[in-house]
N, C-alpha and C positions, 0 to 999 in steps of 0.2 A: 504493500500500500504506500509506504512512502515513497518507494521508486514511482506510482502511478502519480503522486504526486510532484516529483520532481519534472517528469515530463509534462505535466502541468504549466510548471513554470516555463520552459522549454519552451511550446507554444505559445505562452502567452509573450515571450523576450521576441519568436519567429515573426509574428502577430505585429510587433511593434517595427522590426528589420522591414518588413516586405509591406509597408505601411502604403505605400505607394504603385501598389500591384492589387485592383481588386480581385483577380481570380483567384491570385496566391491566399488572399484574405479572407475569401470567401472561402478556398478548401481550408486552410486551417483552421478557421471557425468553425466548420462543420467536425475538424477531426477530435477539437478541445471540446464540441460539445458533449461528442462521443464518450472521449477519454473520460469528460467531469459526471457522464453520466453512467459507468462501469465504476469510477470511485465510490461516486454516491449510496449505488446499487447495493455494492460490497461492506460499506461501513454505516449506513445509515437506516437498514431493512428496522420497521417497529416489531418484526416479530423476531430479529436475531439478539440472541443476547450475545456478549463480548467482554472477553475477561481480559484482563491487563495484570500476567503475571507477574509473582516473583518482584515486587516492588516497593519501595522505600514511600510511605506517606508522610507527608508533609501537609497535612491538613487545614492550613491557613488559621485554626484556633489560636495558635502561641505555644500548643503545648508539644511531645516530643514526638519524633517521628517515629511513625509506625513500622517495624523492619520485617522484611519478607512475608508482605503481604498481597493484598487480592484487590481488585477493584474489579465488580459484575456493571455492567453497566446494558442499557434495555432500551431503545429509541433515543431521545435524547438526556436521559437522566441517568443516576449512579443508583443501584437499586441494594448492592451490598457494599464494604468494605468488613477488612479481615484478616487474620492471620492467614495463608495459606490452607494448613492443615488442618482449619478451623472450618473455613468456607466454601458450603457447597456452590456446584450450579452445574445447569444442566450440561448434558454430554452434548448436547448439538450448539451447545458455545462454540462461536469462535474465539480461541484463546490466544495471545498476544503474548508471547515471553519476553519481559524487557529485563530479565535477569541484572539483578540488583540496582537500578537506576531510579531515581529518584522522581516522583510525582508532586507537583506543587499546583494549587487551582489557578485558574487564568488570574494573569493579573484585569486589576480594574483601575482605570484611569478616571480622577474625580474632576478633572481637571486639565482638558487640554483644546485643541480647536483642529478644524477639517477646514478645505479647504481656501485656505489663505496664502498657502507656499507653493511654489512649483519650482523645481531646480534650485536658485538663486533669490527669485524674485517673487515678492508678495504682493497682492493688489487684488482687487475685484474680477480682474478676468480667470482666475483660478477656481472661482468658485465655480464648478461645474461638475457635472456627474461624474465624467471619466476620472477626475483627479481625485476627488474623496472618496469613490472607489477604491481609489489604486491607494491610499493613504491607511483606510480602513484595511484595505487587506495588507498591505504591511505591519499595520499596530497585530494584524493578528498572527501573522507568522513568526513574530517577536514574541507571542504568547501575551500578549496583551488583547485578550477576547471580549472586553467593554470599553467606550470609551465615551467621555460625557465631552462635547462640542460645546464650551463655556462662553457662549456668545458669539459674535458676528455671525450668524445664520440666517441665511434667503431662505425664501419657500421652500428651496429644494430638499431643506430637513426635513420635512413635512411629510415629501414624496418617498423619502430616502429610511425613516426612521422605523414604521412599518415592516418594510422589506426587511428589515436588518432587523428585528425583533420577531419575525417569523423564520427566521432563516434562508431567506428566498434568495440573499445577495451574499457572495462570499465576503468575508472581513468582519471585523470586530462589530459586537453589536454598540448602536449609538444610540444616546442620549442628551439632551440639550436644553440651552439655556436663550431660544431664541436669538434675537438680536443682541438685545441687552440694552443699559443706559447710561451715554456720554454726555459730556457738556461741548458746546462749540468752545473752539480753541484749545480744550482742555483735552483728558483722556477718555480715550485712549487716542495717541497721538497718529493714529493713523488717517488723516485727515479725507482719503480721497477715498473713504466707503461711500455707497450709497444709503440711502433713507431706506432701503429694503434689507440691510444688513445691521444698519446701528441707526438707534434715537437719539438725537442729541438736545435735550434738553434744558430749559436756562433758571425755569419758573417747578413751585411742586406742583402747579397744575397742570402743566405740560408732562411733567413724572407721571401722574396718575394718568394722566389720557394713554401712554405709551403701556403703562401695565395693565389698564386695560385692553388694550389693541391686541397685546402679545397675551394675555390671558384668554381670548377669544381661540388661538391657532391651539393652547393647550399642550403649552412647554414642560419640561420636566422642573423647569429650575429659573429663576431671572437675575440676571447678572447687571450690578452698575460697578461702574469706574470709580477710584475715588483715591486718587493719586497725582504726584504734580512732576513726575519719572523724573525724580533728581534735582526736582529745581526747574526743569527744563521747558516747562507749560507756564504759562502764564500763570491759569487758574484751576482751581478745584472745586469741586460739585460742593456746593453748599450745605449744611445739617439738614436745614429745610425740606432742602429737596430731596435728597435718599433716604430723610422719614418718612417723607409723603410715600416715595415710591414702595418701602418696605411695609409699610402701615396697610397702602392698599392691597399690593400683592397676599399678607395675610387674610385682608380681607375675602379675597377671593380663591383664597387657597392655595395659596404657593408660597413655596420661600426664596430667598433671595441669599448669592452668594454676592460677595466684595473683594472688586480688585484694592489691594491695601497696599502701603512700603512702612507709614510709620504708626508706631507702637499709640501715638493719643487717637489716628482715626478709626486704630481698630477697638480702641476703648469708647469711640462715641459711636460709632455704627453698633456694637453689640446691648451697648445699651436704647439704641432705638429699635432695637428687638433683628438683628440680623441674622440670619442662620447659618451663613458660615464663611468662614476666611478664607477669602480664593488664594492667599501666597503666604508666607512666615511674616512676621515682623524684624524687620532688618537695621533700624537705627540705632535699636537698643536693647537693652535687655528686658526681657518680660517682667513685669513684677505681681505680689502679692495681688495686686486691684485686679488687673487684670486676668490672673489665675480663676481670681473669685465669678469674675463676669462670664467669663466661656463656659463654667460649669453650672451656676447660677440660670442662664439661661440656655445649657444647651448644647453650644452655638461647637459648632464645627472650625476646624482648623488642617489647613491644605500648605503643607510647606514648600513646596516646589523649588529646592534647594539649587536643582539643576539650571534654572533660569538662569543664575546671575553667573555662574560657572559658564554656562557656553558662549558668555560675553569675549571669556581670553582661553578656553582650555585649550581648544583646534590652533590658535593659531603659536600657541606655544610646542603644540606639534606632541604630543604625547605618546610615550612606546606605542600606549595601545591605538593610537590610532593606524597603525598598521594591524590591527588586526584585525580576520575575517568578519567579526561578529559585528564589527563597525562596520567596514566596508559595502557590506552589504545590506544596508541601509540608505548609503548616500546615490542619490543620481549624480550621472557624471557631471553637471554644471558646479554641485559641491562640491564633489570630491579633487574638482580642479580649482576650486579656490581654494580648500586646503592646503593644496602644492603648492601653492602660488608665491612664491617669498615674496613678492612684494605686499600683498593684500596680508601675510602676516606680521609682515614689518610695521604696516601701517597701522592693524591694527593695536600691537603694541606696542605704537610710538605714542598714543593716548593715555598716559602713564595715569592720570586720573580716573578714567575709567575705569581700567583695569584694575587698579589700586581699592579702586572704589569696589569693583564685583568681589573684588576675593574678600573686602572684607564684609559685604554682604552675607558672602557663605559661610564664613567662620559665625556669625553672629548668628544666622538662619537655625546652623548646624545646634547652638550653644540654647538657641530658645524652643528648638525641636525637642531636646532631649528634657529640657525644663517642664514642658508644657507634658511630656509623656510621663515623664516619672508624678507629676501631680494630677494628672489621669482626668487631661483634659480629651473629649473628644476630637482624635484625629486621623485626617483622611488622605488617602494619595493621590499626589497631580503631579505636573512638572510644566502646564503651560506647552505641552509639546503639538507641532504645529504651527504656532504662533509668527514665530520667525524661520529661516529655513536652520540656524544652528538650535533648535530646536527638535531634535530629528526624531520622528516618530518610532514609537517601537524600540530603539537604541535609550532614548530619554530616559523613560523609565525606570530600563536595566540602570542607568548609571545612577540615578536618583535611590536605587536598593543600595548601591553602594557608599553612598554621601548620607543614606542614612544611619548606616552602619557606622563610617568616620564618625558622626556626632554624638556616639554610643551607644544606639540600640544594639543588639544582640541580629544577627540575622533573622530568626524568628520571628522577633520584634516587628521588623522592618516588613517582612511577608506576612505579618498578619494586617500589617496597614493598609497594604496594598490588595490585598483579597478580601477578609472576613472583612475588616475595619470601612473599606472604603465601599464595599456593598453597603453596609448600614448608611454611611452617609447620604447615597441616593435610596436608600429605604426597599431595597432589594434585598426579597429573602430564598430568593432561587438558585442563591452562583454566591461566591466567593470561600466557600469550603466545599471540602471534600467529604462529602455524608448522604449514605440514601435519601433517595428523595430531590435532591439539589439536579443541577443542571451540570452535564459531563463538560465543563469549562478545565481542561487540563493541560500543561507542560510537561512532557518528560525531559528529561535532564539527566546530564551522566556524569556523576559528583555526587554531592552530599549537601546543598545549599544553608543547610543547617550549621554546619562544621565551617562553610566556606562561601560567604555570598558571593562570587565569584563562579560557584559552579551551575547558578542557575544561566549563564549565557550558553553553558553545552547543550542545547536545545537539541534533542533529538526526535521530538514531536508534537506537534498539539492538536488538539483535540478540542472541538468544538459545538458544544449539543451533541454529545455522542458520535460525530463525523472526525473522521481522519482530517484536521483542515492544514494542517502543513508539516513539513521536515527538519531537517538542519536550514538553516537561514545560509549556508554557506550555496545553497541552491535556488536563492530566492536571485530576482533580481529587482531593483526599486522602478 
């Protein structure tokens, strides 16, 4: 099955090459439909069941892993877990020996965006189907099999979120935050969206018109701005205004995530009833007040540590950016600015910047582990998407490891990003590995437990009980 799956990808890179030849495109669509529908056939039957032997769990709870055990899995859901020599199932299983390798649930993204990047370049013409396609099935081949779209979203969520919630489109299933709400001039500094991707508003009566507008389409989540990136904006969304906006969204039944940076807007947004922090606090150190207020009301916490790292890490050029698991993430307009000495000279000749990100991370890192150890609710994102060194699917992985730098324990870190960050979007179908649940799985060959590092050995994942991909060293972006 993974070979069927490799050649998968095969076609779809042929698909891309002969782009310019319809006959060519037209047999190889006909042969990928073939192929995806002989996959399908094989791993997705509701009356086959499918055992996943001989396997190390890693359950997404926090607690230890399960050794040489079973996973029965039945249409799209996990129907036993188990010791081996404990667990029956039927003899017309098909059985899977992944002898001694490691199972972890799909991760879940609380926090990221579709459709904004392509290559290089971000802008409005990206938003299109083929590209958040192609984005979404990346997050998934990474093993990231949810992903919440935090804003800047056209209709085509709409079209898209469905399909992707029934399993009708390959990639990560999505979730979303609508448009969201900016101020003119202010953030989000992306100034050349259109009115069908972002509201930008000046007044709370223009707030409330916009949540209701985007309350009618029947968003998972509504997303405002409320940041001044550095200084760099003029102005910042008013109390006024992101009361009103959050005041009515409850009204109507929804809660509201915040783009934040410093430490008093996320003490006055939680106190007008926010429901959660779309990034860390970075200026300063968390304190006692604030502890009080995130548990007090609630309120969610998304550190996205990775954000302020991919400002200098690429162009400082890192071992591991040679390596496979990277590579095969980036399209080639990245991965040649990467190489590029001069574009990473330039970039770190901005010594303020840079200066400035890293010690965003260290602070990020310093009020992650504050905020965990006093057993504030918190969720995983990374903002990946967003910019193109924000790279999808890769993000993630590297955010498991920056949370580990800041001292959670590996487990720690994977239960934030599975069990932890399903809670956040209030999904009780997926993020562990327990009958009943939805077959959202990684295999991996390591011990992630022992070594956050080994969960990049991806050697398969599993998607609603479907074979949905292999090694990433056979993917192409």
């Amino acid at each position: 099955m993974v070979a069927e799956v490799k050649n998968r990808e095969t076609l779809e890179r042929k698909i891309r090459k002969f782009g310019g030849c319809l006959v060519c495109v037209f047999c190889l669509i006909v042969a990928m439909a073939f192929l995806v529908g002989s996959v399908s056939a094989q791993s997705s039957s509701s009356d086959e069941t499918i055992v996943l032997k001989d396997v190390r769990v890693i359950d997404g709870t926090g607690g230890p892993p399960l050794e040489h055990s079973a996973i029965v899995i039945k249409g799209e859901r996990i129907v036993a877990i188990g010791p081996i020599e404990k667990l029956p199932w039927p003899k017309s299983a098909r059985v899977i020996d992944y002898g001694g390798k490691t199972v972890v649930p799909g991760l879940i993204s609380d926090h990221s965006h579709v459709g904004q990047v392509d290559g290089t370049g971000t802008g409005p013409q990206n938003y299109n189907r083929t590209n958040i396609v192609r984005q979404l099935r990346q997050y998934e081949v990474y093993g990231v099999t949810t992903v919440t779209a935090l804003g800047l979203n056209g209709d085509l969520f709409y079209e898209l979120r469905p399909q992707l919630h029934a399993g009708a489109l390959p990639g990560a299933d999505l979730f979303g935050a609508d448009r969201g709400i900016g101020i003119p001039n202010g953030a989000p500094p992306t100034f050349n969206l259109p009115e069908s991707q972002l509201y930008r508003v000046s007044t709370a009566e223009e707030a409330i018109k916009a949540v209701d507008e985007m309350a009618t389409r029947k968003p998972d989540l509504i997303k405002v701005w409320i940041d001044d990136f550095h200084g760099s904006l003029r102005v910042k969304m008013q109390p006024e205004v992101y009361a009103a906006a959050i005041k009515e969204a409850h009204k109507l039944g929804l809660r509201v995530a915040a783009h934040i940076y410093y430490l008093a807007d996320a003490k006055s947004l939680v106190n007008a009833g926010v429901d959660a922090i779309a990034h860390g606090v970075r200026d300063q150190p968390v304190d006692a007040e604030f502890i009080g207020l995130m548990k007090s009301h609630s309120a969610w916490y998304i550190s996205t540590i990775d954000l302020d790292e991919s400002f200098y890490i690429y162009a400082e050029k890192p071992d591991w950016l040679k390596n496979q698991f990277l590579l095969h993430a980036l399209q080639p307009a990245l991965l040649a600015q990467f190489n590029d000495s001069e574009w990473r000279a330039k970039t770190l000749s901005n010594q303020k910047q840079v200066e400035g990100s890293k010690a965003s991370v260290l602070m990020n890192e310093r009020n992650l582990k504050t905020l965990h150890n006093a057993g504030v609710n918190i969720g995983f994102g990374t903002d990946s998407g967003a910019t193109a060194l924000r790279i999808p699917g890769f993000a993630e992985h590297r955010e498991l490891e920056l949370m580990v730098d800041a001292g959670l324990t590996p487990l720690e870190a994977i239960n934030l990003a599975t069990a932890r960050a399903a809670a956040l979007l209030r999904l009780d179908d997926r993020g562990v590995l327990a009958p009943g649940k939805l077959a959202d799985m990684i295999v991996v060959n390591g011990n992630p437990a022992a070594q956050i590092k080994d969960i990049h050995n991806i050697e398969a994942v599993w998607h609603r009980g479907k074979l949905a991909g292999g090694r990433v060293q056979d993917f192409t972006p």
